[in-house]
C-alpha positions as CSV (number, residue, x, y, z in Angstrom):
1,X,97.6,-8.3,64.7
2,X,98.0,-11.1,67.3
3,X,97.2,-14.2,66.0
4,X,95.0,-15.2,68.3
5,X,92.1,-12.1,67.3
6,X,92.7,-13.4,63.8
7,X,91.5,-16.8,64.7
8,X,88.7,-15.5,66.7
9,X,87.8,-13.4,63.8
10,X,87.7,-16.0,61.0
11,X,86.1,-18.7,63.3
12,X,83.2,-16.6,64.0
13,X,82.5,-15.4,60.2
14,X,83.1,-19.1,59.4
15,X,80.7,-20.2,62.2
16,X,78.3,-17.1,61.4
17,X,76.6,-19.2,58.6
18,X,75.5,-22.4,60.2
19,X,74.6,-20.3,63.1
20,X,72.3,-18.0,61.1
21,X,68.0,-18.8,60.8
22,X,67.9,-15.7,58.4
23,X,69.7,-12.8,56.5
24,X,69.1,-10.8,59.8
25,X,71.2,-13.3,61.8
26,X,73.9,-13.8,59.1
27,X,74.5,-9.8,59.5
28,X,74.3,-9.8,63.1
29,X,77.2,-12.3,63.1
30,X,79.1,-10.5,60.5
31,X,78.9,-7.7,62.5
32,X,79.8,-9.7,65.5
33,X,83.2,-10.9,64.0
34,X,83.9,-7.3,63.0
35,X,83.4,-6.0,66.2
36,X,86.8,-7.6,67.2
37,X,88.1,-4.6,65.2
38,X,86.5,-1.8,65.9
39,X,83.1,-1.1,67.6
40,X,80.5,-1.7,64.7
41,X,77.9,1.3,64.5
42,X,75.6,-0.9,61.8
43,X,76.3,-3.2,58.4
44,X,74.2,-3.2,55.6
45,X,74.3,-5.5,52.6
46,X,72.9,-4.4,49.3
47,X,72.5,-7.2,46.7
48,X,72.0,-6.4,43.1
49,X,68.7,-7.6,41.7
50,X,68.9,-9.9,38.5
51,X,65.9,-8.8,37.0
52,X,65.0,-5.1,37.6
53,X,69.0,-4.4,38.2
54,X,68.3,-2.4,41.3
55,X,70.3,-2.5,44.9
56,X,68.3,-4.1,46.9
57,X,68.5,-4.5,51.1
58,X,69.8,-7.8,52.2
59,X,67.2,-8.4,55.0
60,X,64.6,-6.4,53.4
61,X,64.9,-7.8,49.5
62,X,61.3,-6.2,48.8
63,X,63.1,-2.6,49.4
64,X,65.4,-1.2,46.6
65,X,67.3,2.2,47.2
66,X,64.9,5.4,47.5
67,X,66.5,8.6,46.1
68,X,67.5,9.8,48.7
69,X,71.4,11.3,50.1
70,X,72.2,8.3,51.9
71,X,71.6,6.3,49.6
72,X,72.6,8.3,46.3
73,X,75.9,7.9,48.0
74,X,76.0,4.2,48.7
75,X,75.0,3.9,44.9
76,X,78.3,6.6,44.2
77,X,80.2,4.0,45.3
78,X,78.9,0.7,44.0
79,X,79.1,2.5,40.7
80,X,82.6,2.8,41.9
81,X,83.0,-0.4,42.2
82,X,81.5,-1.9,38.6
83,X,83.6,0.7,36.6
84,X,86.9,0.8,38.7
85,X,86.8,-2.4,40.5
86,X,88.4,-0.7,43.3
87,X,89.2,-2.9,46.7
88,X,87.2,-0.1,49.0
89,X,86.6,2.9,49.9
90,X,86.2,5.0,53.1
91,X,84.3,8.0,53.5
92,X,85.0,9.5,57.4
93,X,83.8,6.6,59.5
94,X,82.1,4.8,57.0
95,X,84.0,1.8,55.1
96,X,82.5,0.2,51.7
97,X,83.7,-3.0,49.6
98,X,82.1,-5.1,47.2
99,X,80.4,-8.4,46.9
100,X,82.4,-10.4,44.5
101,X,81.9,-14.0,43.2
102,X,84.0,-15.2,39.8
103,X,85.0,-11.9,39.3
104,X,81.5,-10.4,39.3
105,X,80.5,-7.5,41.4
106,X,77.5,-8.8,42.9
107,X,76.7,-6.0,46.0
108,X,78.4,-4.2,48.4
109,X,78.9,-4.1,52.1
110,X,78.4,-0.8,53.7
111,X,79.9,-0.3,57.7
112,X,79.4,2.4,60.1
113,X,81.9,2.7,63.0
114,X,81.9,4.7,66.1
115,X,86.1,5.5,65.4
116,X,87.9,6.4,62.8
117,X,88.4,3.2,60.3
118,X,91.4,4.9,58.3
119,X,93.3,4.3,61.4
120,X,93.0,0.4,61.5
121,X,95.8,-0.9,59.8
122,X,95.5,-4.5,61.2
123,X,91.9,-4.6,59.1
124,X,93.1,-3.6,56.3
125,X,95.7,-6.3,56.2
126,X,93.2,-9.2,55.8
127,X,90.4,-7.2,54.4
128,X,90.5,-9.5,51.2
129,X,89.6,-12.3,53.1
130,X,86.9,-10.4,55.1
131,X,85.5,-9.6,51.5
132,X,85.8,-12.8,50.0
133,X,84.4,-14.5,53.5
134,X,80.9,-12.1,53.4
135,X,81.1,-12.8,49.5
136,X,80.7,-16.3,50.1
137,X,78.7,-16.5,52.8
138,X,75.7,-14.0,51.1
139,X,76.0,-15.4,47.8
140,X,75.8,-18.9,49.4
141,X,72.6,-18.3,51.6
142,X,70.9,-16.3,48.8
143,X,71.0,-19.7,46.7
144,X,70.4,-21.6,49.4
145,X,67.1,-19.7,49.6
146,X,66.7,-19.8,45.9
147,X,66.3,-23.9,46.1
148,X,64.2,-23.4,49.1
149,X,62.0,-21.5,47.0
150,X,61.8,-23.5,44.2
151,X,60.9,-26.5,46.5
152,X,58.2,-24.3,48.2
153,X,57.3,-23.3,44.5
154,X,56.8,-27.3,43.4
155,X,54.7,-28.0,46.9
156,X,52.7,-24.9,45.9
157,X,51.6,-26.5,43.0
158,X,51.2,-29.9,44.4
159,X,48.9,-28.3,47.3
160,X,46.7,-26.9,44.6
161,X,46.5,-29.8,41.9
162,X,45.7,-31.7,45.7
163,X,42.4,-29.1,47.0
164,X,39.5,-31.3,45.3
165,X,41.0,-34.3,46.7
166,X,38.5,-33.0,50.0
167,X,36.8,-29.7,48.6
168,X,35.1,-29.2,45.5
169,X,33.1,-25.8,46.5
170,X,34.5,-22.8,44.5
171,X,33.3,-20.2,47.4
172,X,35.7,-22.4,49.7
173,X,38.5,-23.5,47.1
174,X,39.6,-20.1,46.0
175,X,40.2,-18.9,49.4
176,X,42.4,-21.7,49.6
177,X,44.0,-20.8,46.8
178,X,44.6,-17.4,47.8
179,X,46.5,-18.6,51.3
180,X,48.5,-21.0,49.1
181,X,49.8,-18.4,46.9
182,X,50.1,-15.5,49.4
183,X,52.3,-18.0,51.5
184,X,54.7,-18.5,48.7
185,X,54.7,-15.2,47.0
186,X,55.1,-12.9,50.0
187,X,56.6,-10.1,48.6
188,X,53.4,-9.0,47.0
189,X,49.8,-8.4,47.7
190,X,47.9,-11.4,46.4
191,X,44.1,-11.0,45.2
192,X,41.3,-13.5,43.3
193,X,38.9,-12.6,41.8
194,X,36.2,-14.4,40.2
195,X,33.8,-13.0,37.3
196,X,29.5,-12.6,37.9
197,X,28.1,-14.8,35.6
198,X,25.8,-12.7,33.9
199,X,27.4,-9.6,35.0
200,X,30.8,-8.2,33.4
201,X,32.2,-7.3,36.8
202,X,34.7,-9.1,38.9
203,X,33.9,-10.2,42.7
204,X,36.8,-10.2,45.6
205,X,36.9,-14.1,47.1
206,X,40.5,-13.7,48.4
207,X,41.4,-11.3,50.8
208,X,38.4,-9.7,52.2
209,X,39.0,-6.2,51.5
210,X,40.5,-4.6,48.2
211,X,41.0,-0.9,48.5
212,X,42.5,-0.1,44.6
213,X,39.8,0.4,42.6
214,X,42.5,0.8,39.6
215,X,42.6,-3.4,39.6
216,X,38.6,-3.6,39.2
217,X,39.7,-1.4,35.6
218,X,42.3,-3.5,34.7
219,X,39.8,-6.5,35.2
220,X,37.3,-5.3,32.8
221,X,40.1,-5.6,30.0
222,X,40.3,-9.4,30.5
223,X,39.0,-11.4,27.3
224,X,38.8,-15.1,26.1
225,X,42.3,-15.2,24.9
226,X,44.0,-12.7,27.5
227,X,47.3,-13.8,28.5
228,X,49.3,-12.1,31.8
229,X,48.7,-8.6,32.2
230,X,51.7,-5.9,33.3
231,X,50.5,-2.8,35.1
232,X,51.1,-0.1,37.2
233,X,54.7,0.7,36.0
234,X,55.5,-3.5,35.8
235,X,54.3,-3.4,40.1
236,X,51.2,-5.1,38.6
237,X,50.4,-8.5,37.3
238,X,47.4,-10.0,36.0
239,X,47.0,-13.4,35.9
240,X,43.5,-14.3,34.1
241,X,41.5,-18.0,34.8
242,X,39.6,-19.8,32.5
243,X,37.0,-22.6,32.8
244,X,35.7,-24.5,29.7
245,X,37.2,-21.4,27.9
246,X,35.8,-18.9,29.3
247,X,37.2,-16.1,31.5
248,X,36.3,-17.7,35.0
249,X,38.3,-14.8,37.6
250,X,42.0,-13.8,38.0
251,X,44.8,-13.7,40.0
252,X,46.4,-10.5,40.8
253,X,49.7,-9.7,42.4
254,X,50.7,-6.3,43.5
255,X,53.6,-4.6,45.0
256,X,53.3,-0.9,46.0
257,X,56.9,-0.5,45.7
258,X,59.0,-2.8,42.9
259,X,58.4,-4.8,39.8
260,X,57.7,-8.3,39.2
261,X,60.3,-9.9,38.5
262,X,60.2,-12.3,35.0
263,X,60.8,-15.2,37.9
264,X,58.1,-14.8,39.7
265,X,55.9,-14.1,36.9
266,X,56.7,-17.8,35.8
267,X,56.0,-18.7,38.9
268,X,52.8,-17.0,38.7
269,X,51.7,-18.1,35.3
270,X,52.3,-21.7,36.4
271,X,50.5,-21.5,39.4
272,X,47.8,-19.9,37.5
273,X,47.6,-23.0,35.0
274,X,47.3,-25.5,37.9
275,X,44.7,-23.5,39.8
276,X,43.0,-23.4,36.0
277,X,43.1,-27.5,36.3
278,X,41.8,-27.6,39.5
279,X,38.7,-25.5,39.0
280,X,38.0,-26.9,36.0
281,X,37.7,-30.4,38.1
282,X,35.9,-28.8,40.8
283,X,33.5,-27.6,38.1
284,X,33.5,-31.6,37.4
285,X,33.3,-32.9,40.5
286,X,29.9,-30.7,41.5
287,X,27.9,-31.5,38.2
288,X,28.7,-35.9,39.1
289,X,28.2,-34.6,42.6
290,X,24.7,-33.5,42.4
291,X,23.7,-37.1,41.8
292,X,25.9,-38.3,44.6
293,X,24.8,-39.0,48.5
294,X,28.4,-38.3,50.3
295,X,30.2,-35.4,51.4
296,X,33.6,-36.0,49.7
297,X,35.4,-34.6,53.1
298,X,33.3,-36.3,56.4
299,X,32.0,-39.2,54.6
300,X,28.5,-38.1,55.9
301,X,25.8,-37.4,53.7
302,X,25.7,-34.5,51.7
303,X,22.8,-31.5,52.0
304,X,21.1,-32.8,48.7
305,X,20.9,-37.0,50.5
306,X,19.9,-35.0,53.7
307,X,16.7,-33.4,52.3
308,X,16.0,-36.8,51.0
309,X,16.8,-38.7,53.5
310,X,15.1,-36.0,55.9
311,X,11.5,-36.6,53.9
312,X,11.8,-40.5,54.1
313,X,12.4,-40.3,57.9
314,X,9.2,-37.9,58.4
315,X,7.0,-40.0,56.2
316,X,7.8,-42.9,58.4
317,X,7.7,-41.2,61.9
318,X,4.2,-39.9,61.0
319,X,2.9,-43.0,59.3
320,X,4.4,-45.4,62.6
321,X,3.5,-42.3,64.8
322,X,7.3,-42.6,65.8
323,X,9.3,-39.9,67.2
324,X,12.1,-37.7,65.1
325,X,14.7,-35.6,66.6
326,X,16.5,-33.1,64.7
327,X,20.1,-32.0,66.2
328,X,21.8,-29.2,64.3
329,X,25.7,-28.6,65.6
330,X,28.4,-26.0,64.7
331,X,32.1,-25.6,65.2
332,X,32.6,-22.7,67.5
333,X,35.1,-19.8,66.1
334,X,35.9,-21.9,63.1
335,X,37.1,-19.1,60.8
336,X,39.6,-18.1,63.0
337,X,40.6,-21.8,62.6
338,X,41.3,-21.5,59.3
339,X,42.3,-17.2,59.6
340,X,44.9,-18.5,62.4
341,X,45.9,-22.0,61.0
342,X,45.2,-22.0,57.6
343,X,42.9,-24.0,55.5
344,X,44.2,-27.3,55.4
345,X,44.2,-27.0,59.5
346,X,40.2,-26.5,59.3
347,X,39.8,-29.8,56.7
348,X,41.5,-31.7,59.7
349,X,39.6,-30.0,62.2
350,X,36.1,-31.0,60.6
351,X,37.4,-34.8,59.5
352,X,38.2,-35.0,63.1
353,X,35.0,-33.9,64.8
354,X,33.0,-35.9,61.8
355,X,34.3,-38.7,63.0
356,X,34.5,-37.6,67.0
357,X,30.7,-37.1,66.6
358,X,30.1,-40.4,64.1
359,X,31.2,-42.8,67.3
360,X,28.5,-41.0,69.7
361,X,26.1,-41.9,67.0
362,X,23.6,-45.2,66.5
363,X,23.8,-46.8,63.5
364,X,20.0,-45.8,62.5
365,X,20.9,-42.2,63.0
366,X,21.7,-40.2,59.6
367,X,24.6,-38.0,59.9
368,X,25.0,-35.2,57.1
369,X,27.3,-32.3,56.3
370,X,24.7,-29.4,55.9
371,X,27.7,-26.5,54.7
372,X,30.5,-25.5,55.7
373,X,31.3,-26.4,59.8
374,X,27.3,-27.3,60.1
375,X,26.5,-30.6,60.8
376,X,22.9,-32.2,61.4
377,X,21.9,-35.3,62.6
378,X,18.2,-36.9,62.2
379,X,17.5,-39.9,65.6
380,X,14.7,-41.6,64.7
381,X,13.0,-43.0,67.3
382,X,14.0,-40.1,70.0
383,X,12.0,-38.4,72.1
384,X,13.4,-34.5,72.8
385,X,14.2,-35.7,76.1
386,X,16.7,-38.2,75.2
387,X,18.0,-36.0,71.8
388,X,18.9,-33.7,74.3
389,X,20.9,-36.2,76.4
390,X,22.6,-37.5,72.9
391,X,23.4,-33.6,71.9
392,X,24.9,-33.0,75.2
393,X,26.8,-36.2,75.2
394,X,28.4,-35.1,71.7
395,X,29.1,-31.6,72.6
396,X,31.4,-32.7,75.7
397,X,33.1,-35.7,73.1
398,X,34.1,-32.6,70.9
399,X,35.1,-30.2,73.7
400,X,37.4,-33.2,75.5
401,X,39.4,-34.4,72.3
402,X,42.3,-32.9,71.4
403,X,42.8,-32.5,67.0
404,X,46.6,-33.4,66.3
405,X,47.9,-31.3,63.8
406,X,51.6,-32.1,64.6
407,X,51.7,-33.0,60.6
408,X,51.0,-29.3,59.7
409,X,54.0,-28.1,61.2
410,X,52.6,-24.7,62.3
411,X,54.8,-23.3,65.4
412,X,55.5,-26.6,67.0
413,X,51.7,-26.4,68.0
414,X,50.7,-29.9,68.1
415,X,47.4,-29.9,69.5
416,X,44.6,-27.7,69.5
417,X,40.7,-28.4,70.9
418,X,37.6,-27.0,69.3
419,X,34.0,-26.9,70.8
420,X,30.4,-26.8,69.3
421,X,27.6,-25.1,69.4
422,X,23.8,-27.4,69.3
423,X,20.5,-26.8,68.6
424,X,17.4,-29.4,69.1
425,X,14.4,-30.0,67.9
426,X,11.6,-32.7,67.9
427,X,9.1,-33.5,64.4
428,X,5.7,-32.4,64.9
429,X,2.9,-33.8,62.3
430,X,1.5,-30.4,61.9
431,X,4.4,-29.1,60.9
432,X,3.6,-27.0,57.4
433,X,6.6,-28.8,55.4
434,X,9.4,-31.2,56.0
435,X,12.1,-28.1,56.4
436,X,10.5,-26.9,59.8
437,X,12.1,-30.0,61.7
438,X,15.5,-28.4,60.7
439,X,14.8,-24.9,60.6
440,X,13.6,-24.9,64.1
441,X,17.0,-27.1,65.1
442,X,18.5,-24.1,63.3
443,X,16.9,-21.4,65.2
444,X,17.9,-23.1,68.4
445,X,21.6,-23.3,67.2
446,X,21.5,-19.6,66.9
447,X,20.4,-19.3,70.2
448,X,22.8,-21.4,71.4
449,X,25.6,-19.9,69.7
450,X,24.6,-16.0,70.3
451,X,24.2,-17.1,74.5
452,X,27.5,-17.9,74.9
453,X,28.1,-20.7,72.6
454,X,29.6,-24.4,73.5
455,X,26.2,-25.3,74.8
456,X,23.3,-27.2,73.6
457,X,19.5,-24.7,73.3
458,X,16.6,-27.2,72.9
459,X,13.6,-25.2,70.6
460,X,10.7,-23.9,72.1
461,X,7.9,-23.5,70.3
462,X,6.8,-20.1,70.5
463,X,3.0,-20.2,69.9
């Protein structure tokens, strides 16, 4: 071997780690240094599991060795390997060697080549360092990802314990919840459900669609003192929540094809206790909340001020024979905002158009949070004529702003712009009851957002 293909060859293995994003990468460099040798047909790395003990892919860690030839033989040979401690072995163009670190067979390397390996003496020479090389290098990135995913483990729980900091509906926090755990435990289905209150069955929240019935079963076996539930073969777990005692929902992880690892179940059962805190404050928050006047998000009003608010406003348009506008707006496409993005995303996007919206405003005007992406605004003193010219005036302040979201580091998109959706209406004193003013903004919103949306629909009355 000339000594300049063996400096070639143990540069680019060296180099193959910094270079690599992924486990994909780190084998396509491996494969890359090898090629210097002989033409490389495909590498595989098997690493063997701590916890369930099984061969797993290197790339694909959720997939553990199927019975079938192939891979009856590649586990022939790592058996090899653990009871002989054998250097490698070669079967026709195919060569195998272990994954050692102190001593301990770790995984194995398995290489197909388009010629005849036996016949490359020069390999075999340094092969020991081409073991202990790949050794180092997987071992080293699989811990690498280990802290990673303890760090993304911590700011899992930090994300969680932070939710009612802006939210403190449980229809919207548990879907939050959901994203936040499916993100970091992605090797399994994630579900949560949450338990009818005078019903013994168990709704969906997060996803929207569960097709095993067999996890509505297990559900039914949760009690007051239920701790984490193993099913389906270990492929199962069941992760009960409880509010002021009392079984509140669950969260479920599934994986059609391996265990649960004891890791991840502590990973799980500590995810579940924070998510246990933070309901139980959101629970909190909405009892103190229903005598408070602000939406905890926008800083506008909240839907319980509004309708208070909305019957001070009438009784004095009526009484100074004033005019009332009413001007109803919503964010265009919002759920796939939050379905593209993620939740935290759609929090910024509705600060940011609260307060986009607030400057177009009078200070006289009442600005509430009616649910969700609704807003509605009561202008006292506004004729329908120049309501419209206000509604108008905010839809093109929404439509022309950009929403940074640099901050959320989400595919080096820094930017995106949202547009809304506005319906008008005017008070009229013979209306039946104080909700017609907003009902009829409403109904012109719907309009508005069924006739191409981005657009402002002024009601008219029908009679």
């Amino acid at each position: 071997m000339d000594v300049q293909t063996l400096y070639d060859f143990t540069y680019t293995l060296i180099k193959s780690y910094d270079d690599a994003q992924d486990r994909a990468d780190l084998i396509e460099s491996i494969s890359k240094a090898l090629s210097l040798f002989f033409p490389i047909e495909e590498i595989k790395i098997f690493l063997m599991d701590e916890y369930s003990f099984l061969l797993k892919d290197f790339v694909k860690p959720w997939e553990s060795l199927t019975q079938n030839s192939e891979n009856i033989e590649i586990k022939k040979h790592f058996d090899n390997f653990l009871i002989q401690k054998s250097q490698y072995e070669i079967d026709k163009n195919i060569l195998y060697f272990p994954i050692i670190q102190k001593h301990k067979t770790l995984g194995m390397v398995v290489i197909k080549s388009r010629d005849d390996i036996k016949e490359k003496n020069d390999f075999f020479k340094i092969l020991p360092l081409v073991i202990a090389q790949i050794s180092m290098l997987s071992a080293t990135l699989k811990s690498n990802e280990q802290i990673k995913l303890s760090s993304k483990f911590h700011q899992t729980v930090r994300n969680i314990a932070k939710i009612t900091e802006t939210q403190y509906e449980m229809d919207y926090i548990l879907p939050i919840m959901g994203e936040m755990i499916d993100g970091f435990i992605q090797e399994h289905l994630i579900y949560i459900f949450i338990k009818n209150k005078n019903k013994k069955e168990y709704k969906l929240i997060w996803p929207n669609k569960c097709s095993d019935n067999r996890i509505y079963e297990y559900l039914e076996e949760i009690t007051p003192k239920s701790q984490t539930i193993i099913k389906q073969d270990g492929k199962m777990g069941i992760f009960p929540l409880s509010v002021d005692s009392k079984p509140y929902g669950a969260i479920v992880a599934y994986n059609h094809f391996d265990k649960i690892t004891q890791k991840e179940i502590e990973y799980l059962e500590e995810i579940k206790n924070q998510a246990q805190i933070t309901l139980s404050r959101a629970k909190s928050y909405i009892e103190v909340l229903e005598y408070a006047t602000l939406d905890a998000l926008t800083g506008y009003n909240n839907r319980h001020q509004f309708e208070k608010r909305l019957k001070e406003m009438q009784a004095i348009a009526k009484r100074q024979n004033q005019p009332l506008c009413c001007i109803m707006s919503d964010i265009d496409f919002f759920k796939k905002v939050n379905d593209t993005y993620g939740h935290a995303v759609g929090d910024c996007v509705l600060k940011n158009v609260a307060k986009i919206i607030k400057k177009e405003l009078r200070e006289e005007d009442v600005a509430s949070r009616y649910g969700g992406e609704e807003f509605i605004f009561l202008l006292p003193q506004t004729n329908l004529e120049e309501a419209t010219i206000v509604a108008q005036r905010l839809r093109k302040a929404v439509e022309n702003k950009k929403i940074n979201i640099e901050e959320y580091k989400i595919d080096g998109i820094k930017e995106i712009s949202v547009t809304v959706s506005i319906g008008v209406s005017v008070f009229d004193k013979s209306d039946r009851d104080s909700q017609t003013l907003y009902k009829k903004a409403d109904y012109a919103l719907y309009e508005a957002k069924e006739t191409g949306r981005n657009k402002v629909v002024v009601y008219q009355n029908k009679n």
